[in-house]
N, C-alpha and C positions, 0 to 999 in steps of 0.2 A: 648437465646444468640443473636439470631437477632433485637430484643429490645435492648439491649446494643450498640450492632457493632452501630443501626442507632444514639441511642442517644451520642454514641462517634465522630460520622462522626461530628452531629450538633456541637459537643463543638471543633473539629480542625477547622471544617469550621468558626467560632467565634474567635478563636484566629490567624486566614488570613494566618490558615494552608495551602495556596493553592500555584501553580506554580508562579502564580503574585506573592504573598505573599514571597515567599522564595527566589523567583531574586532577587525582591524591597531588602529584606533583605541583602545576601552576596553582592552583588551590584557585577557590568563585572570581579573584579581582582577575588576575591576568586571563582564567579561564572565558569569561566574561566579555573580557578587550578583543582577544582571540577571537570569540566568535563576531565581533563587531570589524574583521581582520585589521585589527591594531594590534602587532607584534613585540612592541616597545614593553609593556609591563612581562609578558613570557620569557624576554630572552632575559629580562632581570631575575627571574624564578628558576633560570635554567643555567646559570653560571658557573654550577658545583666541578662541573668535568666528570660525573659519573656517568656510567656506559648507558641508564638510562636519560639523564641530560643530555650526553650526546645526540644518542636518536630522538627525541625531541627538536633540538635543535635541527638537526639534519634534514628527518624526512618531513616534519609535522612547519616546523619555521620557516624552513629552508634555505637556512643559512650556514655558511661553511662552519666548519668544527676541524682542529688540530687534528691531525691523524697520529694514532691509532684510530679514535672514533670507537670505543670500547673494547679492541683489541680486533676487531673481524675486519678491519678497514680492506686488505686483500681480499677479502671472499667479497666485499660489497663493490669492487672493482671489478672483479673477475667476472660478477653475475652481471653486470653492467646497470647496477643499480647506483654506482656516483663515481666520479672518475678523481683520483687524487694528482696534486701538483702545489708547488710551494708549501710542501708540509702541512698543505691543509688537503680534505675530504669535502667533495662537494655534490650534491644530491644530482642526478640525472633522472630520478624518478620519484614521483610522492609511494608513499611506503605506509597507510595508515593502520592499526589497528580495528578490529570491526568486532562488536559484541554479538553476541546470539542473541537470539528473542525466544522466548520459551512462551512455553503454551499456554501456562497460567500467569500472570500479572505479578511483574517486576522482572530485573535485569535474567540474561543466561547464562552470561560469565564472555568470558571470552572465548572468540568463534576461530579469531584467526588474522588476515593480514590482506587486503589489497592497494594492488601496484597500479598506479596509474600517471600519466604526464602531470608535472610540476603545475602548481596551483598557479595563475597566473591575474595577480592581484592591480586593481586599478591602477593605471599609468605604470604599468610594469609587461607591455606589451602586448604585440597581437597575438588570439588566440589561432592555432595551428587550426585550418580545416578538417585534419584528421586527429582532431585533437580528442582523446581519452579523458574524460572526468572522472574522476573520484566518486566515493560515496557520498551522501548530499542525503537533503530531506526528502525528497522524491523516492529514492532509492528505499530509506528507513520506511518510509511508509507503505511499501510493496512489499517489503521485508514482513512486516506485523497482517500481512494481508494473505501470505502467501503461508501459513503457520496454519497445521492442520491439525484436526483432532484424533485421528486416527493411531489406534495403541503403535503399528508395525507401519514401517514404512513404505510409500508408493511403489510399485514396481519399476515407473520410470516416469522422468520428468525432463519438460521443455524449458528453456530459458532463452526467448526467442531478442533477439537484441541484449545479447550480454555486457555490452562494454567492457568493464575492468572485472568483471567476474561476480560483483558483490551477490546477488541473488542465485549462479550457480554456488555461493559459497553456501550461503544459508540452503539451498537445497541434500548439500554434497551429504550429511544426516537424515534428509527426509523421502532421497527417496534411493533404491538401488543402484540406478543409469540414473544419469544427467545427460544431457545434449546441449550444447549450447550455441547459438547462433550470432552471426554480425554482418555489417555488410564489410566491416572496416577489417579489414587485415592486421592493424598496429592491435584493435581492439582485442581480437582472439588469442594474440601474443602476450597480449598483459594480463588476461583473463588466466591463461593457464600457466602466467609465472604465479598469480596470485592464490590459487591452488594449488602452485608446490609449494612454497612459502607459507602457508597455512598448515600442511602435512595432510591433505583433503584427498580423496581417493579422486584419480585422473576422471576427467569429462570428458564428451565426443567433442570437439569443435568443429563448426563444419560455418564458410563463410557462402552470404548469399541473402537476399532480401527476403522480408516476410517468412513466409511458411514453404519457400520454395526449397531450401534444402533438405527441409524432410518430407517431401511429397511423398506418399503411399504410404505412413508412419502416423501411428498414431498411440498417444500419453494419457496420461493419467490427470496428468497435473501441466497446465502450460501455463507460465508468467511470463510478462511483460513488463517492463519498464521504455516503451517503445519511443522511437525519434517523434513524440504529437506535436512539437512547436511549429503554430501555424503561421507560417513567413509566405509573403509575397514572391511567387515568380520574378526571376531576374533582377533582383530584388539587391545583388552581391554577392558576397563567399554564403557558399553553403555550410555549414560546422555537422557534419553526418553523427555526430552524436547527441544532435535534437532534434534534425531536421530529417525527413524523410526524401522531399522531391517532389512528391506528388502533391498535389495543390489541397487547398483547404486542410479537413478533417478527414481524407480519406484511406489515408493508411490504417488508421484507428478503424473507419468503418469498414474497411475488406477485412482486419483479423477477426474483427466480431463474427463477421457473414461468414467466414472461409472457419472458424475454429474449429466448430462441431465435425467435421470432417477427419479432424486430426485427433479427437479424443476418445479412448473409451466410453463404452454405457457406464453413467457416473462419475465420467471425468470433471475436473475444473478447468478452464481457463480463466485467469487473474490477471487482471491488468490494471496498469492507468491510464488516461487517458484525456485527451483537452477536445472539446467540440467547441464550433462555432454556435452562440448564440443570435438568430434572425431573426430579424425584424417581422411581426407579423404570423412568425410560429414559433408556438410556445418551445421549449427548447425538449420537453419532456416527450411532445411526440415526435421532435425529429431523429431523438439517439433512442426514444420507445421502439421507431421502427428498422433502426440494426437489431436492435434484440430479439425482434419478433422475425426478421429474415433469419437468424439464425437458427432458429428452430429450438435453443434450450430456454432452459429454467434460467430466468434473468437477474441481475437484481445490481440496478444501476443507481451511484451514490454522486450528488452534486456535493463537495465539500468546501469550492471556490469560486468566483465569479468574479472576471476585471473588466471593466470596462476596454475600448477599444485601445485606449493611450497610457492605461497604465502598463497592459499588454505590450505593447511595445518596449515601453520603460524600461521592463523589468527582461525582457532579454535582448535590450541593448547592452545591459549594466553586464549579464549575464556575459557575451562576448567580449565585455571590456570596451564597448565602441565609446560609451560617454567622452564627450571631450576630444572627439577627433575629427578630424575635417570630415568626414563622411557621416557623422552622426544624424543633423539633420536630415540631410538625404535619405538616407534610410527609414530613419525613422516619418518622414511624409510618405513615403512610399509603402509603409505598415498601414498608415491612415487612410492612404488612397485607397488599397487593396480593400479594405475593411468597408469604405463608404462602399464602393461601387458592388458592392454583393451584399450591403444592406444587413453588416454582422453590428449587434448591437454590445457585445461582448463576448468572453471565451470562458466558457466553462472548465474548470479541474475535477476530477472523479476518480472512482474508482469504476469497473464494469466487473460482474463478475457473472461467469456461464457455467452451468452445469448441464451436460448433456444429460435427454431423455430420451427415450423413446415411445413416449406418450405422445397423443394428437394435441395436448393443449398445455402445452408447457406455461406455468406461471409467470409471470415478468410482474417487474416492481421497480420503477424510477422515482424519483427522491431525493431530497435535500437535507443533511443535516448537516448543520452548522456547528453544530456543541459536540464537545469533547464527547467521545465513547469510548466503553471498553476495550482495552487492549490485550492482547493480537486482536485487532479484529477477525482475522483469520481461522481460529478456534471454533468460534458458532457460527462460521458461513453457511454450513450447513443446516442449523436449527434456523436459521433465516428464511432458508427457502425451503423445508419442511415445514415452517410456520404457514409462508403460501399456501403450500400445496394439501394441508390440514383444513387452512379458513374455505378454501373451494370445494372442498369434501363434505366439508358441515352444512357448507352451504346448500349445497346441490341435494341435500338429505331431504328426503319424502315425507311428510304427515309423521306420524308418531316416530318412524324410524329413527329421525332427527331426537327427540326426547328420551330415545334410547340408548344415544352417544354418553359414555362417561368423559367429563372435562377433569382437568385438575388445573388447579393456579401452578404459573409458574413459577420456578426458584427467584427469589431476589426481587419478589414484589414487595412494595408496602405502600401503605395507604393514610392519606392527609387525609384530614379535613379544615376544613376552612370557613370562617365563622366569627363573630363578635364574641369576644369572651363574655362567657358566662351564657350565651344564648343556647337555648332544647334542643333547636336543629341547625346543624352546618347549612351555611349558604352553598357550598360546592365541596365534594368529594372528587380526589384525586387518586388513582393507582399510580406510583411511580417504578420504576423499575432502577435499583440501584445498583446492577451490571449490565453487561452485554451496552444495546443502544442508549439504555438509558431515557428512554421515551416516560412522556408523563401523558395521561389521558383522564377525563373528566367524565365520571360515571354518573348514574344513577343509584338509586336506592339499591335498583335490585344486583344492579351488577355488584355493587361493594358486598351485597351480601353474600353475594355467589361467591366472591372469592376469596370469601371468610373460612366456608366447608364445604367448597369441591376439592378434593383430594383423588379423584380418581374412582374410588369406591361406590359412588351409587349412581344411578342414573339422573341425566338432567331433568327429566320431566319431574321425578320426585322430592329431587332438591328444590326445584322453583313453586312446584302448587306447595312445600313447607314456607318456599319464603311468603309466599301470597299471603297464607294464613297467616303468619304472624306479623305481618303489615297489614294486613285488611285490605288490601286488593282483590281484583279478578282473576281468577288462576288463569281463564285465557288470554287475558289481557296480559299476562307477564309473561305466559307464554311466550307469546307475539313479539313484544316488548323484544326476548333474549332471541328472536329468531332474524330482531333485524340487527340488532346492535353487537353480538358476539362475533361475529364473522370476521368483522374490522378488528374487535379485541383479540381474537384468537392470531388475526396477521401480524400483526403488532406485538405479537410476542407475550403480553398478559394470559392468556389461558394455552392450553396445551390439550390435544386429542389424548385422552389415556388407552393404551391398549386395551380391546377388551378381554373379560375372563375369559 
C-alpha cells in the first residue's frame, strides 16, 4: 500500500496538485468564498476537466468528478482513498496539499499531502467521534513554531497527538527519527498514509495517551498540537481529536509537568495550548506555575482570549452542532460548567520548554496580540538566551557589571517623536523590526547606547562617554543603565557580546 500512496503522491504532484497549484487555480474570488466555505464560485473555476481540476474538485470540494479523475482513478480506489460507481469517482477521504515553512520568511514550497476524514461542512452532518481533522490554523501555527534554527538536523523527535500526521510531516526533514503518538487508532492510520503519500521517510507510530507510549524515551524536540478543548464532563459525544477527558485544563498541565522527563539537556518541547482563565487569579500566575513545576527554561505566549460563550460558540460550530436539537443543551452546560468553577474566559497560546539543568531556569509569560515574525520557531532560542543573558547582567557585581560588552541587536531602529521642527523629541522609541517586533520607550542614554555598542568596548566606558557629552553624572548614568538594561536586554534590544 505504501508503494501506491508514494506513487500516487508523484502523479498529484505532476498534475500541480499542490497549495500554489490550487490558488494559481481558483484565483482570490473563489479562493476567498472557499475559505468563507462557499463552494459555488470553486466549482465554477474548476470545470476544465484537467487532472488538476479533477483533484480539486475531488479531495479539496468534495465533490464527485467523471472517472477517470486524471487517469489514476483505479489506484485512488485501490488505496481506498474514493470508491468509484456510476461513472463517477467519489472522495472517501480529504487528501490536502501542505506547504513547508522554512526558516527564513516567506513560503517553503511544497512539503507534501495529508489524508484525513472528509470536511464536514454546516448542515452536512454529524461529526464522527473518532473523527480525523485536517490541517487547520492551529495546526499552521505549530508548524511556524516548531521550525528550528539549527544547520543539521535533531537526532530525534516527538509528535505526541499526531492526528492526520501534518506536524510529523513538517518534522519528517528536521529531525532523523520521528515517533508519533495518538490515542485514536483511525488517527495513526491516516497519519502514516499521509507520509507515504508525501514520499516522507516512515515514522514510529505508537497509539496511547500523553507521554505514556514512550515512557523511559527521551527527544530532542517534542511538539504538541494536543486534544486542549475545554468541555464539560458528561457534557455528550466526546470528538477525541480535541477533546482529552480529563477535566478542565489538565492534560495541557501534566505535559508541561511531565516534559522535562522526556527530553534531552537542551531539548524543546512546543506545544499549544488553551487554559482556563479564573476569576480572582490572574491567569499569568496560574499557567506561570506549570512552568516553574516543570523545572525548564519557559517562555509562555497568551495570543487569544474568549470569553466564556464565545468559547462555547466556536466549538459548537466547530462540531457542526449549530442548529440541532441538542445545541442549546450543550451549549448551557458549557456555561454552567464555566460559572460553577468561576472561569472568566480561555486562553489560546503557545508554551514553549527547554530543558536545563541549572537550579534557576528562566520563565517568561506574556501576551502579545500583534502580528510577529515568522517561523516564530527560528529564534526560540535567542528568546530564552535573551532571558537567561538579562539574569546574568543582572546578578553582575560592582564594576564586574561595567565590564560586560553589550552590542545592539540586529533589526533595531529608532523613532523619535516630537512636534516638527522642535530641538528635542518628546519621546524616543527603539522598535525592533523582526523577530517580536517589540517597541520600547527609552531614555537619553539608552538611545544612545545603541547608537555604539557594537560589542567592542566595555559598558562602563561607553556610558561615562555618553555622560560627558550629555553633561550628566557619570554615576548617575551609571545607575540609570543598571536598572533599566536588564528588561532591554530581555526584550531582545541589547545582546551579551562574547568576551575577547
Amino acid at each position: 500500500m505504501s508503494d501506491r500512496l508514494r506513487r500516487l503522491g508523484a502523479a498529484f504532484e505532476h498534475a500541480g496538485y499542490t497549495v500554489d497549484g490550487v490558488r494559481a487555480l481558483l484565483g482570490p474570488v473563489a479562493g476567498g468564498a472557499l475559505a468563507r466555505d462557499e463552494i459555488v464560485p470553486a466549482l465554477r473555476a474548476t470545470g476544465g476537466g484537467s487532472p488538476l481540476e479533477a483533484l480539486t474538485r475531488l479531495f479539496w470540494l468534495q465533490v464527485p468528478v467523471v472517472s477517470p479523475a486524471g487517469g489514476f482513478a483505479d489506484d485512488l480506489v485501490a488505496a481506498g482513498l474514493a470508491e468509484a460507481s456510476g461513472g463517477e469517482v467519489r472522495a472517501l477521504l480529504r487528501v490536502e496539499p501542505l506547504e513547508a515553512v522554512a526558516p527564513e520568511p516567506g513560503g517553503g514550497g511544497h512539503l507534501g499531502y495529508v489524508v484525513s476524514d472528509l470536511k464536514v461542512r454546516p448542515g452536512g452532518g454529524a461529526v464522527r467521534p473518532d473523527h480525523v481533522v485536517g490541517a487547520g490554523g492551529a495546526s499552521a501555527s505549530l508548524a511556524r513554531l516548531l521550525v528550528h534554527s539549527y544547520p543539521e538536523p535533531v537526532d530525534n523527535a516527538l509528535d505526541l497527538g499526531t492526528g492526520c500526521g501534518v506536524q510529523a510531516l513538517h518534522l519528517a526533514g528536521r529531525a532523523r527519527r520521528v515517533t508519533a503518538t495518538d490515542v485514536n487508532p483511525r488517527a495513526l492510520e491516516l497519519a502514516a498514509a499521509s507520509l507515504a503519500l508525501s514520499g516522507a521517510e516512515d515514522a514510529e507510530f505508537v497509539e496511547g495517551p500523553l507521554l505514556e507510549p514512550v515512557a523511559g524515551r527521551r527527544f530532542d524536540l517534542i511538539v504538541s498540537n494536543p486534544p486542549f478543548v475545554i468541555t464539560p464532563p458528561d457534557s455528550g459525544t466526546r470528538y477525541v481529536y480535541r477533546e482529552s477527558g480529563l477535566p478542565g485544563d489538565e492534560f495541557c498541565r501534566r505535559l508541561v509537568v511531565a516534559a522535562r522527563g522526556h527530553l534531552n539537556e537542551g531539548g524543546h518541547c512546543r506545544l499549544l495550548a488553551n487554559w482556563l482563565q479564573v476569576k480572582d487569579v490572574p491567569w499569568e500566575e496560574r499557567v506561570g506555575a506549570w512552568v516553574e513545576e516543570s523545572g525548564c527554561d519557559a517562555w509562555v505566549v497568551r495570543r487569544d482570549v474568549q470569553d466564556p460563550a464565545e468559547y462555547a460558540e466556536l466549538w459548537l460550530r466547530d462540531s457542526c452542532e449549530v442548529g440541532t436539537p441538542e445545541y442549546r443543551t450543550r451549549y448551557e452546560a458549557w456555561l454552567d460548567y464555566f460559572e460553577r468553577h468561576g472561569v472568566t474566559g480561555v486562553g489560546f497560546g503557545w508554551i514553549v520548554l527547554r530543558r536545563t539543568d541549572s537550579a534557576r531556569p528562566v520563565t517568561r509569560v506574556e501576551e502579545l496580540r500583534h502580528a510577529v515574525g515568522q517561523p516564530v520557531g527560528a529564534y526560540v532560542d535567542q528568546i530564552l538566551d535573551g532571558l537567561t543573558a538579562a539574569r546574568e547582567f543582572s546578578t553582575s557585581c560592582g564594576q564586574e557589571l561595567f565590564e560586560r560588552r553589550l552590542r545592539t541587536a540586529a533589526g533595531i531602529v529608532q523613532e523619535q517623536i516630537g512636534p516638527p521642527g522642535a530641538e528635542h523629541p518628546e519621546r524616543i522609541l527603539l522598535r525592533q523590526d523582526e523577530r517580536l517586533r517589540r517597541a520600547a520607550g527609552v531614555g537619553t542614554v539608552e538611545a544612545a547606547l545603541a547608537g555604539v555598542c557594537d560589542g567592542t568596548l566595555p559598558l562602563g566606558r561607553l556610558l561615562d562617554a555618553i555622560a560627558q557629552l550629555t553633561d550628566l553624572d557619570s554615576e548617575q548614568v551609571r545607575e540609570h543603565a543598571r536598572a533599566v538594561l536588564p528588561e532591554l536586554i530581555a526584550d531582545g534590544f541589547f545582546e551579551l557580546a562574547p568576551e575577547p
